[in-house]
BAPA-855756 format. One record per residue: residue in one letter; x, y, z of N, C-alpha, C in turn. Coordinates in steps of 0.05 Angstrom, whole numbers, plus 5000, padded with zeros to 4 digits. Layout:
residues N
SELO/residuo/n_x/n_y/n_z/ca_x/ca_y/ca_z/c_x/c_y/c_z
SELO/A/X/Y/Z/X/Y/Z/X/Y/Z
...
end
This chain:
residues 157
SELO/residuo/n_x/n_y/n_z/ca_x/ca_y/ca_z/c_x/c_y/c_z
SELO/X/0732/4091/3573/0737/4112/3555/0767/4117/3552
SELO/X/0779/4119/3572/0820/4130/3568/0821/4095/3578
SELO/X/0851/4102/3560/0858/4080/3559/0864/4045/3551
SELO/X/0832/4045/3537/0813/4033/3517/0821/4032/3485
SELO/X/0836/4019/3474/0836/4017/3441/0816/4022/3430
SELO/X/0792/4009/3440/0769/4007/3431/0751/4031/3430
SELO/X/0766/4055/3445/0748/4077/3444/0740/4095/3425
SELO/X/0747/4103/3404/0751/4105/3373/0766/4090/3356
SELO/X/0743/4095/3330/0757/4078/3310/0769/4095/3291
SELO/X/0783/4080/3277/0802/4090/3252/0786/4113/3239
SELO/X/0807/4131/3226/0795/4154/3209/0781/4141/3185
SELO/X/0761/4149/3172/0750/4140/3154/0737/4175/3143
SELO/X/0760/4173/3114/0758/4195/3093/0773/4220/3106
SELO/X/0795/4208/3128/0800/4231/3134/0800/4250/3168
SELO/X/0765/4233/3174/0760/4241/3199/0750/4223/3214
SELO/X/0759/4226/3245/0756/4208/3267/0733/4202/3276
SELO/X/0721/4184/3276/0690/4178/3293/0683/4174/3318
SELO/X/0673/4185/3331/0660/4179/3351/0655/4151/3361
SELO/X/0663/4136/3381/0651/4101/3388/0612/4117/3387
SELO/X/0601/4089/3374/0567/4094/3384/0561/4104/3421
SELO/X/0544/4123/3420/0533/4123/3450/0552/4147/3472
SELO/X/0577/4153/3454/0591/4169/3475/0595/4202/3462
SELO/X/0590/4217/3482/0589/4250/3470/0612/4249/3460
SELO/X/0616/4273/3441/0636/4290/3431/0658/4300/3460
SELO/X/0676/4297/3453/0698/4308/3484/0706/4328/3473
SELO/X/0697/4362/3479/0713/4381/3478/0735/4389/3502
SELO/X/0755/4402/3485/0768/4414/3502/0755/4441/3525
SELO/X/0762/4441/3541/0754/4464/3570/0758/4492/3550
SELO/X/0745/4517/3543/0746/4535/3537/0763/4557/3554
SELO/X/0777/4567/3553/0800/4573/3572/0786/4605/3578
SELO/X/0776/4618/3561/0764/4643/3566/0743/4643/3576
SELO/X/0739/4619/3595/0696/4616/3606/0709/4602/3631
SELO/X/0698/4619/3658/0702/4610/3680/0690/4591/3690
SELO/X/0703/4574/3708/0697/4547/3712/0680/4553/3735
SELO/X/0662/4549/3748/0650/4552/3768/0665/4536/3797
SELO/X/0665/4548/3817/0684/4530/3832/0663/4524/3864
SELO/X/0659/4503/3877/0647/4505/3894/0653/4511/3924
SELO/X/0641/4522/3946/0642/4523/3965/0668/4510/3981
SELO/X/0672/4484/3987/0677/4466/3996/0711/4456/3979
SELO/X/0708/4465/3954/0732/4465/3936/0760/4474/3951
SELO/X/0780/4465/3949/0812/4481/3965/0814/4505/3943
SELO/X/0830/4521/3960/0826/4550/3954/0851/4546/3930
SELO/X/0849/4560/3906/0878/4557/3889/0914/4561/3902
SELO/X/0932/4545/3886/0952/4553/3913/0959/4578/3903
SELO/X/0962/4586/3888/0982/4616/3879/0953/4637/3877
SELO/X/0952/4660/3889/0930/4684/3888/0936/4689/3865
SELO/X/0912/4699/3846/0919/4715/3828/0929/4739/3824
SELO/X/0939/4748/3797/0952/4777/3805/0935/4795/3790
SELO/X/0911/4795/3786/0897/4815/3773/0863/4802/3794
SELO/X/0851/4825/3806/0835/4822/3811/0808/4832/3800
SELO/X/0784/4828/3801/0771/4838/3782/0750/4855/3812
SELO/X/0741/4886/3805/0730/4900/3824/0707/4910/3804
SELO/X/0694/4921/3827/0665/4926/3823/0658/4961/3843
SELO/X/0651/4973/3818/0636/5007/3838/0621/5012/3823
SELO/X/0604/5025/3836/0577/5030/3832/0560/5024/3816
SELO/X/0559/5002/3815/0541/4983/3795/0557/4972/3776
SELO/X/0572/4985/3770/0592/4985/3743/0609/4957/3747
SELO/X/0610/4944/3713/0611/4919/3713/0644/4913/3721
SELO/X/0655/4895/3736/0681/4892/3743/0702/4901/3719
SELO/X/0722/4913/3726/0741/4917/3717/0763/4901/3721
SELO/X/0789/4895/3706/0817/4886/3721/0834/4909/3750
SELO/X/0838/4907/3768/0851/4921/3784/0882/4915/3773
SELO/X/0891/4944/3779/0922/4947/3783/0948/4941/3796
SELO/X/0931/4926/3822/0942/4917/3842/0940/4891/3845
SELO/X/0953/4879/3863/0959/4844/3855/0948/4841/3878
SELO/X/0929/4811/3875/0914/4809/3902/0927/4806/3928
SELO/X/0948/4790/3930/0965/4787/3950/0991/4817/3965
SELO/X/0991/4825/3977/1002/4856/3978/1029/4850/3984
SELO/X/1032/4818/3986/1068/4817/3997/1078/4815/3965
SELO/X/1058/4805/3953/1075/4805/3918/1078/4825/3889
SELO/X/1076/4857/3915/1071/4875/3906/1104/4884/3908
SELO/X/1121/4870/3917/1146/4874/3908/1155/4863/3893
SELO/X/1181/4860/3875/1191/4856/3859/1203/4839/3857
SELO/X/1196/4806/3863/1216/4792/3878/1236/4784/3862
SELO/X/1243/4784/3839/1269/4785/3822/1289/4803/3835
SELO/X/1276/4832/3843/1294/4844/3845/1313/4849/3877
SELO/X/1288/4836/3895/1295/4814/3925/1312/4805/3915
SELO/X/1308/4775/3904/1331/4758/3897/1357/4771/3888
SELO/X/1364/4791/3869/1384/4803/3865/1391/4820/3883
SELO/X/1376/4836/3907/1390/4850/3924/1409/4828/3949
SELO/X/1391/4797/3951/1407/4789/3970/1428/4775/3948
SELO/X/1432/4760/3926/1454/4760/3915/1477/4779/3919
SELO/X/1470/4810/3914/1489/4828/3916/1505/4827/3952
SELO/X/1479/4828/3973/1495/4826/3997/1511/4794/3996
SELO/X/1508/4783/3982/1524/4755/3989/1550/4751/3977
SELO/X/1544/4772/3954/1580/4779/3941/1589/4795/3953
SELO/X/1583/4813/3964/1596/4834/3989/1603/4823/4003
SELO/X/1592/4808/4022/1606/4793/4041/1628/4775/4033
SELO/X/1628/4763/4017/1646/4737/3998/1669/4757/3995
SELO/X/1671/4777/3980/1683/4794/3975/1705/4804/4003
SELO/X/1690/4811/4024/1702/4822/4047/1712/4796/4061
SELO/X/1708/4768/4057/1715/4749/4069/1741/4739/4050
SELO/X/1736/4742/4024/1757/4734/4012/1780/4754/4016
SELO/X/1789/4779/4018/1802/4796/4018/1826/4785/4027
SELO/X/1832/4783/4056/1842/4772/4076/1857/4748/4063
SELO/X/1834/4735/4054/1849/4701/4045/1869/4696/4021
SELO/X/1865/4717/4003/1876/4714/3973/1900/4701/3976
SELO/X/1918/4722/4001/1941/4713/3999/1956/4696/4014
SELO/X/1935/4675/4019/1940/4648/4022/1937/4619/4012
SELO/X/1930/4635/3988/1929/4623/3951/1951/4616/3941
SELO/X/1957/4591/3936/1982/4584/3930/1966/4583/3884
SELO/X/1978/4608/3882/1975/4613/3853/1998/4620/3834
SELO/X/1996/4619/3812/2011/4628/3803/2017/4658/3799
SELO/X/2034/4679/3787/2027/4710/3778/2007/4718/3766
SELO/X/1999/4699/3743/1974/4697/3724/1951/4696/3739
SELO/X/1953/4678/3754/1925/4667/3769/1923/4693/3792
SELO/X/1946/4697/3812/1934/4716/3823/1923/4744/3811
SELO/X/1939/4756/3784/1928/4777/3769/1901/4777/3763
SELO/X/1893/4747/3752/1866/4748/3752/1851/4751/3780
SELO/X/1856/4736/3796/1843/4740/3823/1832/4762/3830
SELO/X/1863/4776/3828/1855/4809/3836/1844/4829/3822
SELO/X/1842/4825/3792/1825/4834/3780/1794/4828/3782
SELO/X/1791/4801/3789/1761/4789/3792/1752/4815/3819
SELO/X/1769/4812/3841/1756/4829/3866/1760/4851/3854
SELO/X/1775/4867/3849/1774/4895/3834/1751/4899/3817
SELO/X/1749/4888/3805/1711/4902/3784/1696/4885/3798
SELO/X/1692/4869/3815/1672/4853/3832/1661/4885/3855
SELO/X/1688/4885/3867/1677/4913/3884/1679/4941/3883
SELO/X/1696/4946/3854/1708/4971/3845/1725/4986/3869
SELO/X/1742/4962/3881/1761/4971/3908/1788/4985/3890
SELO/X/1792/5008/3883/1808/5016/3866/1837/5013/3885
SELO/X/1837/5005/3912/1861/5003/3932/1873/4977/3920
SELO/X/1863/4959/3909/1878/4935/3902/1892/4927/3874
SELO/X/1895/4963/3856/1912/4966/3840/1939/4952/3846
SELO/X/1946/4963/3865/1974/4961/3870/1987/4933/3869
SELO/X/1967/4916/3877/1972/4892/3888/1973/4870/3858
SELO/X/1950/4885/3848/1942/4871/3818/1965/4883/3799
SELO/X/1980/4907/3796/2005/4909/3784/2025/4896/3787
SELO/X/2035/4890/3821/2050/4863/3826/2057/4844/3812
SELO/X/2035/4835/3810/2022/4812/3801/2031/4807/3771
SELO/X/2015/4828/3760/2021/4830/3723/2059/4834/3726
SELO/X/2074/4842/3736/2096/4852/3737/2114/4827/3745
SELO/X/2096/4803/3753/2116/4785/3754/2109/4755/3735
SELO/X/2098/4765/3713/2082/4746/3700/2104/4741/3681
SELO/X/2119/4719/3671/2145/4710/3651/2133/4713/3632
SELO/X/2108/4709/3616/2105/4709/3584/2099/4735/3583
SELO/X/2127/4749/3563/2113/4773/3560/2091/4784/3546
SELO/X/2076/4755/3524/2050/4765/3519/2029/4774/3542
SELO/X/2032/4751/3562/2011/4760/3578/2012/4781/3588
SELO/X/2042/4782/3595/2044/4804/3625/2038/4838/3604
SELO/X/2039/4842/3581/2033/4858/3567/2007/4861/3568
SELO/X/1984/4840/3565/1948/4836/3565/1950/4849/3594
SELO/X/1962/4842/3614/1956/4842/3641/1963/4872/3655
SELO/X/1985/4887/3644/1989/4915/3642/1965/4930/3634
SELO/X/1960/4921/3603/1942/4942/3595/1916/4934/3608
SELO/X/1904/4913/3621/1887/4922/3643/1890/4936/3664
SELO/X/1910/4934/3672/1920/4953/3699/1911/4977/3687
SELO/X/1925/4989/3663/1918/5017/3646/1893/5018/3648
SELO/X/1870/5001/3641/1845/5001/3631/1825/5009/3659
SELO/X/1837/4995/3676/1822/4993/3704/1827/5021/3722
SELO/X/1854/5030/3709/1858/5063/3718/1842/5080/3706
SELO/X/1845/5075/3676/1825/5094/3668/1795/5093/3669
SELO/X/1791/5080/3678/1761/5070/3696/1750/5084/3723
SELO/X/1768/5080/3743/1772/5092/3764/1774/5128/3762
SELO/X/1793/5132/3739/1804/5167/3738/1777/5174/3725
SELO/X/1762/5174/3703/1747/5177/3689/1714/5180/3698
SELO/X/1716/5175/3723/1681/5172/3743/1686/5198/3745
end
């Protein structure tokens, strides 16, 4: 049957024929439960809607997800340990920056990256430096009025 050229023939007027002797192949109806047996491996992922039963009354969907560990949020797991892993990065980089062989530019950005990374408003000072020793006075002008911007950020909470 798969695999077989021979298993149907050409459309004729349009529509496909059947080879002699072999059923029609439907597709699995997706809204009609499959019966599953005894002896079958259990599915790997639980479902998250269970179907319950009270007092005779015909099953309902439950609210609750069958499994009770996946009754948390795990996106929002994943983003809480993201957050402790930039905290720490953050408190490990501190120390190091200024052993960055960068330029004025590059460290202004640096220090701006950790400044709105941890909203450490102590590392103004360091990030003005910085802008204050930048030669193009286009930049060092962009790089001021962040300093301005990141104050009024800080004053403004």
């Amino acid at each position: 049957m798969f695999g077989h050229q021979d298993d149907t023939q050409q459309p004729q007027n349009g529509q496909w024929s059947q080879p002699a002797g072999d059923a029609p192949v439907q597709a699995p109806d997706p809204f009609v439960a499959t019966p599953v047996s005894p002896s079958a491996p259990a599915p790997s992922s639980p479902p998250l809607i269970e179907a319950t039963e009270t007092d005779g009354l015909p099953a309902t969907p439950s609210a609750t997800p069958a499994d009770p560990s996946a009754a948390a949020d795990p996106a929002s797991a994943d983003t809480n340990n993201l957050l402790d892993i930039k905290q720490q990065a953050l408190q490990q980089l501190s120390p190091l920056v200024g052993h960055l062989e960068q330029s004025p530019e590059e460290k202004f950005r640096t220090t701006m990256m950790m400044i709105q990374a941890s909203d450490d408003q102590s590392l103004i000072p360091v990030a003005y430096e910085a802008a204050n020793q930048i030669s193009d006075e286009k930049a060092r002008a962009q790089a001021l009025l962040d300093i301005v911007n990141e104050i009024n950020y800080f004053t403004q909470h």
